[in-house]
LOFI-649271 format. One record per residue (C-alpha): x, y, z. Coordinates in nm, 4 decimals, always signed. Example, Ala and Ser with C-alpha at 12.3 -4.5 7.8 and 13.67 -1.06 7.14 Angstrom:
<rs>
<r x="+1.2300" y="-0.4500" z="+0.7800"/>
<r x="+1.3670" y="-0.1060" z="+0.7140"/>
</rs>
This chain:
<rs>
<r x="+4.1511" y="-2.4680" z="+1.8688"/>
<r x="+4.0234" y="-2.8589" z="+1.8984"/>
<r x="+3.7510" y="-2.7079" z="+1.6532"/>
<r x="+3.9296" y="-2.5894" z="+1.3669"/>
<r x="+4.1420" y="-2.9103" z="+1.4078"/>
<r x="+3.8947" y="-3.1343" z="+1.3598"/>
<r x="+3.7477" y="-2.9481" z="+1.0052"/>
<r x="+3.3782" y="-2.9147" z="+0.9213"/>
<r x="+3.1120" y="-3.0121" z="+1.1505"/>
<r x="+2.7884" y="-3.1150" z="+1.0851"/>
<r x="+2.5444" y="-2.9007" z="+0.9968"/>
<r x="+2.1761" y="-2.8415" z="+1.1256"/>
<r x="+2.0287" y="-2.7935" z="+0.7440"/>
<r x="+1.6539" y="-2.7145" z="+0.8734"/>
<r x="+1.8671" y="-2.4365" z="+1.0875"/>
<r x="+2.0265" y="-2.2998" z="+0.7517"/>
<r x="+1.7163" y="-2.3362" z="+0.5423"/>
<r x="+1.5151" y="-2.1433" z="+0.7631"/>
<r x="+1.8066" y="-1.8319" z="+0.7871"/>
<r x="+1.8259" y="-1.8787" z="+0.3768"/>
<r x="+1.4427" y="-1.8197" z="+0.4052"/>
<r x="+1.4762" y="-1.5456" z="+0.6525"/>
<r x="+1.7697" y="-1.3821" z="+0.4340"/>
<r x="+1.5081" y="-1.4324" z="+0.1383"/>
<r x="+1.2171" y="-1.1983" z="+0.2878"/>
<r x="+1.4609" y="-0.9738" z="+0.4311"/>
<r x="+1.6050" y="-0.8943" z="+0.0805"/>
<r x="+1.2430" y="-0.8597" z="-0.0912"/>
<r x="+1.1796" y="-0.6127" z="+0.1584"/>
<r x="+1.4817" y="-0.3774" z="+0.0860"/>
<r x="+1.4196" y="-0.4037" z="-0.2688"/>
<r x="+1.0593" y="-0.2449" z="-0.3292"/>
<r x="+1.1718" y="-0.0537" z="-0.0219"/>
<r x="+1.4353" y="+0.0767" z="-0.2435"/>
<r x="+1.7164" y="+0.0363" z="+0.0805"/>
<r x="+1.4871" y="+0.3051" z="+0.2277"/>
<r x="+1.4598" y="+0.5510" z="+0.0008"/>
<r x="+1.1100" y="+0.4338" z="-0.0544"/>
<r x="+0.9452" y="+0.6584" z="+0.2285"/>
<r x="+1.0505" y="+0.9519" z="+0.0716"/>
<r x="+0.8327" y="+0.9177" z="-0.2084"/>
<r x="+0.5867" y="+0.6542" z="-0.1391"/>
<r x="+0.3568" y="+0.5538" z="-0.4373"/>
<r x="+0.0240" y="+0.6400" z="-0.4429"/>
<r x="-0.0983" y="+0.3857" z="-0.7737"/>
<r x="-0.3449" y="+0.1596" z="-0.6281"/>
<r x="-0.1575" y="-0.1710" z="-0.8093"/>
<r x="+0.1824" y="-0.0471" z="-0.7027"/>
<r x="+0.0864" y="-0.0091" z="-0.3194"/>
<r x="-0.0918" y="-0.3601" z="-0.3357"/>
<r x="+0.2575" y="-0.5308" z="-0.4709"/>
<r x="+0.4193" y="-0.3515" z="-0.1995"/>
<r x="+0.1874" y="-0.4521" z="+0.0550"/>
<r x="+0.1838" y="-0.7829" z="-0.0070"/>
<r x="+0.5461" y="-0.7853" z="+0.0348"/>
<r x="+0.5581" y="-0.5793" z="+0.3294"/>
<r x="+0.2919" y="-0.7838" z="+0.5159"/>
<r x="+0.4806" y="-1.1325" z="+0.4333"/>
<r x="+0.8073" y="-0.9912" z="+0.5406"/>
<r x="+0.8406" y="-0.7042" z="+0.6777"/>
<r x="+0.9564" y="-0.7507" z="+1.0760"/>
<r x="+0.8895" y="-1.0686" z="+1.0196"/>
<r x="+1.2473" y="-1.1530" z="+0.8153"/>
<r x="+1.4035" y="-0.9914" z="+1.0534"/>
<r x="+1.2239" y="-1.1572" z="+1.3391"/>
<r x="+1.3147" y="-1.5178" z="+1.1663"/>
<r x="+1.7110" y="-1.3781" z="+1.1652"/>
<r x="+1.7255" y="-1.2772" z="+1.5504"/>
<r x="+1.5648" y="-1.6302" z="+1.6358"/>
<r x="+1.7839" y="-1.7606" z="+1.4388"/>
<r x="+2.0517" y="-1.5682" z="+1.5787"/>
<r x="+1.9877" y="-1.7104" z="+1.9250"/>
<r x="+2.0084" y="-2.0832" z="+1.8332"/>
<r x="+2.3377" y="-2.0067" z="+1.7040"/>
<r x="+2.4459" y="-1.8651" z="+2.0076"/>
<r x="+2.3664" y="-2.1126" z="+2.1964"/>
<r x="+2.5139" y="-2.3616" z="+1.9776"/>
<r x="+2.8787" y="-2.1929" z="+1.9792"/>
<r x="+2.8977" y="-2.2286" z="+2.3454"/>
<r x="+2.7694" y="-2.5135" z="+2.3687"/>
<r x="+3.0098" y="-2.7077" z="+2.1513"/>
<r x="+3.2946" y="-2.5262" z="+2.3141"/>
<r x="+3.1463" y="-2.5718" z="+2.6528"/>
<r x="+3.1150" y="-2.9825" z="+2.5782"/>
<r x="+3.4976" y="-2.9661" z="+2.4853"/>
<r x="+3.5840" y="-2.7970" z="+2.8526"/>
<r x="+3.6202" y="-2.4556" z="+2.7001"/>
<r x="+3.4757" y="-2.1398" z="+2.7897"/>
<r x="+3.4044" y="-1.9454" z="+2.4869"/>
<r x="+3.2765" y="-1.6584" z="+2.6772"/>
<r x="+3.5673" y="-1.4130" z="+2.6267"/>
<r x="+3.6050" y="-1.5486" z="+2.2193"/>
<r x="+3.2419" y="-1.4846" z="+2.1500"/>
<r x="+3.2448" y="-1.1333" z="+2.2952"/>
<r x="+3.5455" y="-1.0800" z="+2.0833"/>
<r x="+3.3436" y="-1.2415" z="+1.7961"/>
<r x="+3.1010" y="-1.0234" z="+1.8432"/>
<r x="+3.3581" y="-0.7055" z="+1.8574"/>
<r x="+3.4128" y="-0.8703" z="+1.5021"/>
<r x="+3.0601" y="-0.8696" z="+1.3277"/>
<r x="+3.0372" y="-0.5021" z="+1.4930"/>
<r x="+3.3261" y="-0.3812" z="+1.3233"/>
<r x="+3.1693" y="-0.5423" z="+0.9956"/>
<r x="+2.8619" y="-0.4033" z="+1.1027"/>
<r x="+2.9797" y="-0.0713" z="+1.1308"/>
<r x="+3.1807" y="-0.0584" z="+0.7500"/>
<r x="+2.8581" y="-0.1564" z="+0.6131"/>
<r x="+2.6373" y="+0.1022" z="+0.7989"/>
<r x="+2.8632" y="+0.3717" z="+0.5857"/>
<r x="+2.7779" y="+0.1670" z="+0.2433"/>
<r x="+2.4050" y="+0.1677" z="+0.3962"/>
<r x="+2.2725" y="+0.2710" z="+0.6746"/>
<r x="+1.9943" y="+0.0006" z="+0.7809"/>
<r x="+2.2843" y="-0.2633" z="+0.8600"/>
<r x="+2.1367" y="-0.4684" z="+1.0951"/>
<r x="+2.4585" y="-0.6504" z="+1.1782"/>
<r x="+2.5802" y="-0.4201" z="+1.4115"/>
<r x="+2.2383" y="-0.4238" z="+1.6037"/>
<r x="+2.2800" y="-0.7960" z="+1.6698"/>
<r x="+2.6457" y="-0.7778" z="+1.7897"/>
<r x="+2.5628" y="-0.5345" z="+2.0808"/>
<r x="+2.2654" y="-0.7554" z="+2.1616"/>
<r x="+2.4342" y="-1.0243" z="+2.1862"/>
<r x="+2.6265" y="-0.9062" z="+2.4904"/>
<r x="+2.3100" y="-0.9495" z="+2.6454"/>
<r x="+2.1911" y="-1.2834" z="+2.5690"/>
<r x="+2.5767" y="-1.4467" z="+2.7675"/>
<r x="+2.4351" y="-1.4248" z="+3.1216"/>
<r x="+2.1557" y="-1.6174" z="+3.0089"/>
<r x="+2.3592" y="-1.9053" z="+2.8641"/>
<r x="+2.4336" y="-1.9905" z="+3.2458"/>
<r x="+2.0614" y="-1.9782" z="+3.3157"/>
<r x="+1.9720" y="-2.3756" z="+3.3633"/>
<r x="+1.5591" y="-2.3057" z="+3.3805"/>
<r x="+1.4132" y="-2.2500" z="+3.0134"/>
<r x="+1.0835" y="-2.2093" z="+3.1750"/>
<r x="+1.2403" y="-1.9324" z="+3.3164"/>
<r x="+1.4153" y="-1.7845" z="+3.0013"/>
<r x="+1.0897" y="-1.8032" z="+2.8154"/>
<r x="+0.9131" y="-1.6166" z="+3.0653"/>
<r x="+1.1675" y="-1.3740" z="+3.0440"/>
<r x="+1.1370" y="-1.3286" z="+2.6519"/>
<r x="+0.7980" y="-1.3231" z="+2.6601"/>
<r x="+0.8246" y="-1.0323" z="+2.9030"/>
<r x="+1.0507" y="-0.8907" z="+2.6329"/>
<r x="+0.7834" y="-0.9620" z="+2.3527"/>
<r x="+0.5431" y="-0.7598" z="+2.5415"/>
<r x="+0.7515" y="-0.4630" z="+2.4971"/>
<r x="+0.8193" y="-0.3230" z="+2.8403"/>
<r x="+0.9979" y="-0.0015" z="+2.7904"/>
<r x="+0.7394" y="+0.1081" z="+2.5595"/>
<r x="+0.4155" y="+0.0137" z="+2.7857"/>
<r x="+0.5905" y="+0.2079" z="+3.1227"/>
<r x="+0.6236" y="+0.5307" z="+2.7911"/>
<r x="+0.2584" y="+0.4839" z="+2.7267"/>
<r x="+0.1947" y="+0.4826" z="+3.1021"/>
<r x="+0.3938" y="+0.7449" z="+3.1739"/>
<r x="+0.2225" y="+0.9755" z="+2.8757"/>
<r x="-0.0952" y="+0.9564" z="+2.9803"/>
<r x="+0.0060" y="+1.1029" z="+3.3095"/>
<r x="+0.1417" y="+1.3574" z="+3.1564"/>
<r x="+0.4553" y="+1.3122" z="+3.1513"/>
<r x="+0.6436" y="+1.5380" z="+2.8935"/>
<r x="+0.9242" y="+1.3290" z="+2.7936"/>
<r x="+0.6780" y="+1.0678" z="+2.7154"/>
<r x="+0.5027" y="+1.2820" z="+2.5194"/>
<r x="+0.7779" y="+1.3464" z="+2.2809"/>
<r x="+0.7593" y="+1.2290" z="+1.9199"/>
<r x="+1.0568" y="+0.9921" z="+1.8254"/>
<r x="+1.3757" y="+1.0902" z="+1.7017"/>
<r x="+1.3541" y="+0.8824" z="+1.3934"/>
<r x="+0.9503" y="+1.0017" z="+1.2992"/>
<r x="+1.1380" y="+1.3475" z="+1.1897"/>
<r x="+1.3388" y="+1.2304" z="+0.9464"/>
<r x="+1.3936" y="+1.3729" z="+0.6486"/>
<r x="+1.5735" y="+1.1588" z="+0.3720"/>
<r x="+1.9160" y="+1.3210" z="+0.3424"/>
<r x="+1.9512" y="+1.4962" z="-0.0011"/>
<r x="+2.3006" y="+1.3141" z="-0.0082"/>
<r x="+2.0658" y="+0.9612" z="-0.0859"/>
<r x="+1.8286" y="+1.1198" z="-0.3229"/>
<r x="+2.0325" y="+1.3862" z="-0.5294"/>
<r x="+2.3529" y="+1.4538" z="-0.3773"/>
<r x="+2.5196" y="+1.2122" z="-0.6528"/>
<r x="+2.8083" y="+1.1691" z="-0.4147"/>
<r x="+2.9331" y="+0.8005" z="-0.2516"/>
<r x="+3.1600" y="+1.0466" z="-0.0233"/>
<r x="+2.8076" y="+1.2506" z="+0.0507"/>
<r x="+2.6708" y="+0.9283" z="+0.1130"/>
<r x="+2.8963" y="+0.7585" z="+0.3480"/>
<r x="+2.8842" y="+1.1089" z="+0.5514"/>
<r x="+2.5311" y="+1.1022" z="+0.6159"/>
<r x="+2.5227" y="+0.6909" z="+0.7138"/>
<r x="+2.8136" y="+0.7787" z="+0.9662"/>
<r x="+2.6601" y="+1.0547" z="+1.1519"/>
<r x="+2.2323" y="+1.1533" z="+1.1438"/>
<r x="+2.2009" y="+0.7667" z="+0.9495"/>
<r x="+2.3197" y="+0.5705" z="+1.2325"/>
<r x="+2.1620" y="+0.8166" z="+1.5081"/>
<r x="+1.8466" y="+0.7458" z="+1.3282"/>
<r x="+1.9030" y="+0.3869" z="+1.2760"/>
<r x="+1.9684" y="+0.3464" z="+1.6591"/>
<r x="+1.6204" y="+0.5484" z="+1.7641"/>
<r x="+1.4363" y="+0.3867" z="+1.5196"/>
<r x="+1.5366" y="+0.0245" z="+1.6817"/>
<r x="+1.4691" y="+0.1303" z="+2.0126"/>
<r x="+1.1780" y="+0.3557" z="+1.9782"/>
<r x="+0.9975" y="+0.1122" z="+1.7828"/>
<r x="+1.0603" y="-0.1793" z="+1.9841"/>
<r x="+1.2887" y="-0.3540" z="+1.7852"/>
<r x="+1.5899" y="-0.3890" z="+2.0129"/>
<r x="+1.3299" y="-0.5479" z="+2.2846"/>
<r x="+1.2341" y="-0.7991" z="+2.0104"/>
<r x="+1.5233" y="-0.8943" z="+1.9379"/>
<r x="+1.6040" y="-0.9772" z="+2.3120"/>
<r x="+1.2877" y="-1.2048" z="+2.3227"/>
<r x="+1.3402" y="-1.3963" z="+2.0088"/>
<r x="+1.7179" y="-1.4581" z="+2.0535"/>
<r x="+1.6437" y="-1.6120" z="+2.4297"/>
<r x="+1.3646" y="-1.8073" z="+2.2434"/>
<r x="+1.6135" y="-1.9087" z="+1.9681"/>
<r x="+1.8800" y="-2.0289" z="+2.2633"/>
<r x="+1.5756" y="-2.2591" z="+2.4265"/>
<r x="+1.5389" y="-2.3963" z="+2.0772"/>
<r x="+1.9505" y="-2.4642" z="+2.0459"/>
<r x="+1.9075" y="-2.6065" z="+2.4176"/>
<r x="+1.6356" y="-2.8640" z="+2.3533"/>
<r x="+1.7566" y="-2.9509" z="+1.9965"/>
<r x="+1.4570" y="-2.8021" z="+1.8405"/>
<r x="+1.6901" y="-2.8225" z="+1.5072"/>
<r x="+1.8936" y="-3.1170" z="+1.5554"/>
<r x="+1.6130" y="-3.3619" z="+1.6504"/>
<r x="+1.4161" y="-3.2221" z="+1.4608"/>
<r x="+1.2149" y="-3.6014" z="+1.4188"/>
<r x="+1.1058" y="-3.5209" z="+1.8023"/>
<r x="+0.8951" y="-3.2292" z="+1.7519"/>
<r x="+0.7100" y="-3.3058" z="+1.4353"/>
<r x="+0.3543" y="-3.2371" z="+1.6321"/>
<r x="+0.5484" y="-2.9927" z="+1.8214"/>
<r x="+0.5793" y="-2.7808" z="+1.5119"/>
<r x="+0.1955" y="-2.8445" z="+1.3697"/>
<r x="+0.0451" y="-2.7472" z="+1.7174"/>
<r x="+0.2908" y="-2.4091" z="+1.6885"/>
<r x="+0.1490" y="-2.3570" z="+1.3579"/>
<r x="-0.2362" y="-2.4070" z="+1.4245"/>
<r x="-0.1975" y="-2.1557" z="+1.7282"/>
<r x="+0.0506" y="-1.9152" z="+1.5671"/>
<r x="-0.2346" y="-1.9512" z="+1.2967"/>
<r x="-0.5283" y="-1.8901" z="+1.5497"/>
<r x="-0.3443" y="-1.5646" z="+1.7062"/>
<r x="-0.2574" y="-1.4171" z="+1.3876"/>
<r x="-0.6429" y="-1.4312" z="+1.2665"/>
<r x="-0.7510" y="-1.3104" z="+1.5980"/>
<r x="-0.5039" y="-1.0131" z="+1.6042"/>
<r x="-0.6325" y="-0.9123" z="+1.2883"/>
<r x="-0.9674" y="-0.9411" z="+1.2879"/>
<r x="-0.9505" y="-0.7089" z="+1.6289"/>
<r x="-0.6477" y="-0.4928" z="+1.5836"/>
<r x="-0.8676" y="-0.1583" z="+1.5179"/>
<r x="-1.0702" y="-0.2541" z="+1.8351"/>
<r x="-0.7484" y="-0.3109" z="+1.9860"/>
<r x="-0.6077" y="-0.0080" z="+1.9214"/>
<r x="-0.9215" y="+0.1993" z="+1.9992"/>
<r x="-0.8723" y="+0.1171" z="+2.3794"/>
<r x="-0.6134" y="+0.3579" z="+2.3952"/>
<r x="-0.7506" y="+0.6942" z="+2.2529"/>
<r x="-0.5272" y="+0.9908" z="+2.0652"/>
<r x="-0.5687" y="+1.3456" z="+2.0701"/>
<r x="-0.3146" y="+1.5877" z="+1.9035"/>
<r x="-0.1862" y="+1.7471" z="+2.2194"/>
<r x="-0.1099" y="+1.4101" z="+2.3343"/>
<r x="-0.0549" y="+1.1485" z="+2.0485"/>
<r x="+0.2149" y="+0.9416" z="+2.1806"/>
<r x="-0.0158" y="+0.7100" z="+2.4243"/>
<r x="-0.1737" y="+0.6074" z="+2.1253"/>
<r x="+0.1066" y="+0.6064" z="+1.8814"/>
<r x="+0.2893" y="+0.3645" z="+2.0961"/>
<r x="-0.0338" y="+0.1364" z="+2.1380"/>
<r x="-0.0582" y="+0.0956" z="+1.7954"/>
<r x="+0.2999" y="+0.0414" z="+1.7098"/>
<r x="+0.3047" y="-0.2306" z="+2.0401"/>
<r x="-0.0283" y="-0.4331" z="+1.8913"/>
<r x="+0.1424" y="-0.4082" z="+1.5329"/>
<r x="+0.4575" y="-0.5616" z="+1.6883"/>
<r x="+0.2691" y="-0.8337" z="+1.8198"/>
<r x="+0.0509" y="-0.8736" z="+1.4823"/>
<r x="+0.4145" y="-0.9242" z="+1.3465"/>
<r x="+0.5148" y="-1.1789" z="+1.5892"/>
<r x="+0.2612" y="-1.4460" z="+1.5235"/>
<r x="+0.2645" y="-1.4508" z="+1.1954"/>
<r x="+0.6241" y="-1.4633" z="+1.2183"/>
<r x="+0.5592" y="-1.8192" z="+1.4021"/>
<r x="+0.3245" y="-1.8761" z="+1.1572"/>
<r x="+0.6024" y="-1.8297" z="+0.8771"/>
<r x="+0.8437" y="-2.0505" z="+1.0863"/>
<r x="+0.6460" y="-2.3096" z="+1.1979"/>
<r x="+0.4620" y="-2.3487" z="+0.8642"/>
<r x="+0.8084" y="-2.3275" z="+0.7186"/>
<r x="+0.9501" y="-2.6225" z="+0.9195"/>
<r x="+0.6340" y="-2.8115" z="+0.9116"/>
<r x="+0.6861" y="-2.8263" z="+0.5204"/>
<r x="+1.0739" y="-2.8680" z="+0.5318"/>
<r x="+1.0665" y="-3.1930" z="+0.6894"/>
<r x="+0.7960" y="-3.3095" z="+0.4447"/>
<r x="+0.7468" y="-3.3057" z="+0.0756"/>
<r x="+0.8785" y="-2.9933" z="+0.0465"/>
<r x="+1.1719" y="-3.0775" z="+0.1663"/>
<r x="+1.4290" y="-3.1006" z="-0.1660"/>
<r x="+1.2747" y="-2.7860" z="-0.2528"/>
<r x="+1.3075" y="-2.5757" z="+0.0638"/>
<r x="+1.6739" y="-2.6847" z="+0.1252"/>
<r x="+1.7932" y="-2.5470" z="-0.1952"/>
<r x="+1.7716" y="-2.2312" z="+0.0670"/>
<r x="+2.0335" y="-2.4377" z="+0.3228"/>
<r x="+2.3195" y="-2.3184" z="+0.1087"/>
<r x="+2.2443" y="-1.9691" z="+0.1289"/>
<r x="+2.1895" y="-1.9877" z="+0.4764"/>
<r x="+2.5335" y="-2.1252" z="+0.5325"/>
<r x="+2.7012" y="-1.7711" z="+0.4027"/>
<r x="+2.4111" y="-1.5406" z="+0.5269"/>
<r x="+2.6698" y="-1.3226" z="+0.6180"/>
<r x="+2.8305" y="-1.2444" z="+0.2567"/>
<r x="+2.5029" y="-1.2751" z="+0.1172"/>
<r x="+2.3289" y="-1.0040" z="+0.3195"/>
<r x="+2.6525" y="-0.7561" z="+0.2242"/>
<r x="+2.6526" y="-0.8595" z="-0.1085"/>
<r x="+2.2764" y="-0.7719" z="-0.1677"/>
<r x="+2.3873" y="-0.4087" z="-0.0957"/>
<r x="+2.6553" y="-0.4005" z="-0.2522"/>
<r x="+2.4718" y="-0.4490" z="-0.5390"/>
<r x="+2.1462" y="-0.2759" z="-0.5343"/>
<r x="+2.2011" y="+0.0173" z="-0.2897"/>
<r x="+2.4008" y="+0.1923" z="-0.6088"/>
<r x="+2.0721" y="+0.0736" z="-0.8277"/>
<r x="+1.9026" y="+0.3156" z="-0.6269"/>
<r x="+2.0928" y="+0.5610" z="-0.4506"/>
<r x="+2.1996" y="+0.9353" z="-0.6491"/>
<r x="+2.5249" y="+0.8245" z="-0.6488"/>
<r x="+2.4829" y="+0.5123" z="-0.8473"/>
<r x="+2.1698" y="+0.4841" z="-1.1020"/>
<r x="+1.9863" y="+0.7373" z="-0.8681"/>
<r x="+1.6403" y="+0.4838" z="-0.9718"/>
<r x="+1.4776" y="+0.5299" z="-0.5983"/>
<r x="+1.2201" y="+0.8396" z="-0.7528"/>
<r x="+1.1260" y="+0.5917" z="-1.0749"/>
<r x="+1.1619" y="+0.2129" z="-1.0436"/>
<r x="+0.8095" y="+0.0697" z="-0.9710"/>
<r x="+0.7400" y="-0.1822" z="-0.7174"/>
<r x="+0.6405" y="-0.4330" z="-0.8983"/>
<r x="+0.9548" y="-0.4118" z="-1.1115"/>
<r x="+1.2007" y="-0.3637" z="-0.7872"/>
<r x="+1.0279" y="-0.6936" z="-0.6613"/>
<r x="+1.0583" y="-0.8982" z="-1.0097"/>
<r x="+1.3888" y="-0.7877" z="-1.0142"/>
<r x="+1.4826" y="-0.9118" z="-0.6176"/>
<r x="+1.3328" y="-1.2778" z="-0.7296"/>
<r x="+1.5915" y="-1.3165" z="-0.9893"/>
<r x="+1.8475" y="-1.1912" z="-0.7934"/>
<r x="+1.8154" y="-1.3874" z="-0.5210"/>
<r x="+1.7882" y="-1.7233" z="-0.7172"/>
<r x="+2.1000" y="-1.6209" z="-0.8226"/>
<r x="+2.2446" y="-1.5858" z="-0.5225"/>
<r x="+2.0814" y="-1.9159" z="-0.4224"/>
<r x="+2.3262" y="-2.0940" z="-0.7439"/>
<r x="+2.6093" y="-1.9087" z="-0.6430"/>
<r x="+2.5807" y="-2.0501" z="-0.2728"/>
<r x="+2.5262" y="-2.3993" z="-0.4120"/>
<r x="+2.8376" y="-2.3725" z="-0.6586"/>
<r x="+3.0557" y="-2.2294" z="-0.3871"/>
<r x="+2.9990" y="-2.4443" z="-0.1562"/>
<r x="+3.1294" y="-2.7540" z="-0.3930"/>
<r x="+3.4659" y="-2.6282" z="-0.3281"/>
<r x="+3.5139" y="-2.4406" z="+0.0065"/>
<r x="+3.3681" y="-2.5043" z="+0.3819"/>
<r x="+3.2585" y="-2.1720" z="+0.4439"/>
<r x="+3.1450" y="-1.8873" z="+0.2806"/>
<r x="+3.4386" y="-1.5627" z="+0.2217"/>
<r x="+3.3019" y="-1.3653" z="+0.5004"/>
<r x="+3.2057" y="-1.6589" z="+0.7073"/>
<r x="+3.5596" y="-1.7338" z="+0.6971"/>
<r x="+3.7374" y="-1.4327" z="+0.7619"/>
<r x="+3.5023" y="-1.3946" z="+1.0130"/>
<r x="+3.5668" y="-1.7517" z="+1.1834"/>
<r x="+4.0165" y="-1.7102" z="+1.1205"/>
<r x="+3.9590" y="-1.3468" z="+1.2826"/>
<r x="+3.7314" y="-1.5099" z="+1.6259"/>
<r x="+4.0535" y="-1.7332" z="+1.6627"/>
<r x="+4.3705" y="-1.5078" z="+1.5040"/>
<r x="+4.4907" y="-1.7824" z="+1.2967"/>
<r x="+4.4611" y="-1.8484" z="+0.8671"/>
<r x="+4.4583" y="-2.2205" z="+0.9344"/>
<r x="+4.0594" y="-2.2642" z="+0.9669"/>
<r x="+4.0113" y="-2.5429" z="+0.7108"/>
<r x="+3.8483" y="-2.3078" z="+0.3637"/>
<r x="+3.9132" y="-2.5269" z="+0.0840"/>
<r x="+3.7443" y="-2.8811" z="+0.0450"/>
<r x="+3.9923" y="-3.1673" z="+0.0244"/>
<r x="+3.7813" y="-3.3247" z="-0.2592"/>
<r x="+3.8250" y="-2.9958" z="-0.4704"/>
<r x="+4.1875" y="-2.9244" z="-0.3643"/>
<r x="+4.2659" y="-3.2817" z="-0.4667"/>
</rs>
């Protein structure tokens, strides 16, 4: 309780202005992506599909990437302040993370891609390796994750024929419930997110690799937390240009050869799955470097000129958390059969004009906040819930004076 005590500490802005940007892409992904109602009518107009293209190739896995990275640094930066005050936080952050499930799970009935209650069962993973000393060893480790195990011993296994390899995903059979597109029901809605929309959520992240990502980045993120990757951030300036030149390098080189790449592992259709999961593996790792290309180049801006204009972003990485609700709050009725039903006739290009706005909105509302109160609303029921007490500081003394 020394912590809440002792009021605000100080923040890591690079930290927050990178989650503000990673909060940024993920929310002009869900918006020409229509909170996934997209896929079930996908536009076929040539200027359309390049707007969303453009979009998805900036962002998409790649936002999400930036907010399980970023995910990990914060883990390791809760225990580590506890930890440096004699206190094991080990049994309060699993109960934290019991927390952002439970938030997790309300908001999976509003819409079913929350990702929030993804990263609170992960997280149970990442404690034993707080304990791990050796970050040579931890890297290796999410590397290993990176290369997506579980899916390479599938691939291996299907083209020996084995049958449950074989077998096309859960989620790839999906049909968009009529309950999102025409059902014009919240109650219809909220039914299908609780039952077939979190099944499918669930397959989708671990079928497509997602859940082994997110393993690999967050024990990544916690080496970054350990060596003060954020907090020093002076100490790695060539640190983060040599990142950037090689994330650069590999992200050229994976797509120059990704249909070679793929080619090495051949399809048929009585056996599609071998090559199914190549593709989706070399895609994944397509997505990962120019995910370090987005952070590094990110960073390497930040703490340069850039930076007065990147941290306007700090602020809304501060209440990530509220944000990220708030966004579909908003626009999942926009879309949605029950709302203004506009998933079969909103264009791309408008969705995405729209989500620019919207989020520098957001971005003011952040910075005007945060003139009066410490954290942001669900930041701070959050933060009173991980320690059952009201008396977390909220208000600024400067405002409530």
């Amino acid at each position: 309780m020394a912590a809440l005590k002792s009021g605000f500490v100080p923040r890591m802005e690079g930290l927050d202005a990178l989650r503000g940007f990673a909060l940024m892409g993920l929310f002009l992904v869900h918006m020409p992506e229509e909170y996934e109602l997209y896929w079930a009518h996908p536009t076929t107009d040539p200027t359309q599909l390049l707007w969303h293209n453009i979009i998805f190739t900036l962002f998409s896995g790649k936002a999400f990437a930036l907010l399980a990275l970023c995910f990990g640094v914060s883990f390791f930066i809760i225990m580590d302040r506890s930890a440096k005050r004699g206190v094991d936080f080990t049994g309060r952050f699993i109960w934290r993370l019991a927390l952002l499930g439970l938030i997790g799970f309300l908001h999976g009935l509003w819409y079913r891609g929350d990702i929030l209650d993804v990263l609170a069962v992960m997280g149970l993973f990442l404690l034993p390796f707080y304990r791990l000393k050796n970050n040579a060893l931890i890297i290796l480790l999410a590397l290993f994750f990176l290369l997506q195990p579980i899916m390479i011993f599938q691939m291996i296994s299907a083209l020996h024929g084995a049958e449950w390899a074989n077998q096309a995903p859960f989620f790839s059979t999906d049909k968009m419930p009529q309950a999102y597109l025409t059902g014009k029901s919240l109650l219809a809605t909220i039914q299908a997110d609780a039952s077939d929309g979190r099944l499918l959520k669930w397959d989708f992240m671990y079928s497509s690799g997602r859940l082994s990502q997110i393993m690999g980045l967050s024990l990544i993120g916690l080496v970054l937390g350990r060596i003060d990757f954020f907090r020093q951030p002076q100490k790695f300036a060539w640190a983060r240009m040599i990142g950037f030149l090689i994330a650069a390098v590999c992200t050229i080189a994976l797509y120059a050869n990704k249909a070679k790449l793929i080619a090495l592992v051949p399809g048929s259709d009585k056996m599609i799955m071998p090559h199914s999961l190549w593709n989706t593996m070399v895609a994944s790792w397509l997505d990962l470097s120019l995910t370090a290309v987005l952070m590094f180049g990110f960073l390497c801006l930040y703490y340069s000129f850039a930076h007065k204009l990147l941290n306007l972003l700090a602020p809304a990485g501060r209440m990530t958390l509220t944000l990220y609700v708030g966004q579909s709050l908003i626009f999942v009725p926009v879309f949605y059969s029950f709302g203004l039903n506009q998933q079969a006739t909103m264009l791309q290009s408008t969705a995405i004009l729209i989500a620019i706005p919207a989020f520098i909105a957001q971005v003011a509302f952040a910075h005007l906040w945060f003139r009066y109160f410490l954290y942001g609303p669900l930041e701070w029921l959050w933060r009173a819930a991980t320690y059952l007490t009201v008396k977390v500081p909220f208000i600024r003394r400067s405002a409530s004076a």
